[in-house]
N, C-alpha and C positions, 0 to 999 in steps of 0.2 A: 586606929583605922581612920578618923576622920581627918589627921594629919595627912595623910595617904592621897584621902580622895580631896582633900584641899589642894594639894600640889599637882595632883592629875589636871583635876580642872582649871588650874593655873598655868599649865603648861598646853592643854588644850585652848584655851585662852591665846594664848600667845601665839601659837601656831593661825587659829584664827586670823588674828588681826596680823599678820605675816604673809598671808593669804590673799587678804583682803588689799593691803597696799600692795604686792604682785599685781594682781588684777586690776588694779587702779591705775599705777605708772601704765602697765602694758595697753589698756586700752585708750590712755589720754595720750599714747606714744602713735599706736596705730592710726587712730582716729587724724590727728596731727599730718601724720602721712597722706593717707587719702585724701584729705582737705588740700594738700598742698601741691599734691598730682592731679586732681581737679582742677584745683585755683590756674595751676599752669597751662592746664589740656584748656581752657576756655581761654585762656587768653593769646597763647601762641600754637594754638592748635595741635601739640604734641605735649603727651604728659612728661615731664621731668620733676626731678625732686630739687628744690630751689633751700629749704631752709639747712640742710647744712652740706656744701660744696666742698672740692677738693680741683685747683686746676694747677697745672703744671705750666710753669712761663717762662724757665730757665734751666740752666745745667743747676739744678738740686735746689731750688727754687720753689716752691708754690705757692699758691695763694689760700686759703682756709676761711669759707663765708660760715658765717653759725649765725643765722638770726638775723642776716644783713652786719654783722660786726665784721668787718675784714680784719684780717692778718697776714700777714708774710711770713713761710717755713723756711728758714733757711737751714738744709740738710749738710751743709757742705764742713760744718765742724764736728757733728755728730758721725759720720761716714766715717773724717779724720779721724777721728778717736776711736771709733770699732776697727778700723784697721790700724791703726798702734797697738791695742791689745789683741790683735789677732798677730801682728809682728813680735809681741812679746810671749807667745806659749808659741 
């Protein structure tokens, strides 16, 4: 029996702290949020969400802000290629 309840409370354990970092990511997520639609609404007077962007600037094109690190998405071989295997079934 005490095998039993060793591994009960070990797996209650684990569940716990599974719990715990859930509720951690998601409120250090939210929290982030709000701060950042704040941060915006005070400064250009209309809230927007600024730390991760998606803008579109060409035929299959985008741009991708995460953090202030820009990137360039270029869609236009990825399309190609779902439509070759859509050509091929």
């Amino acid at each position: 029996m005490a095998r039993k309840i060793r591994f009960r409370q070990q797996r209650i354990y684990e569940i716990r702290i599974a719990i715990v970092l859930v509720l951690f990511v998601s409120i250090l997520f939210f929290g982030l949020f709000v701060v950042d639609l704040n941060k915006s609404y005070v400064i250009y007077g209309e809230p927007r969400l600024e730390l991760f962007k998606i803008e579109h600037f060409d035929n299959d094109m985008y741009k991708v802000n995460i953090l202030n690190s820009k990137f360039d998405l270029n869609l236009k071989y990825i399309i190609r290629d779902i439509n070759n295997i859509k050509s091929f079934f």
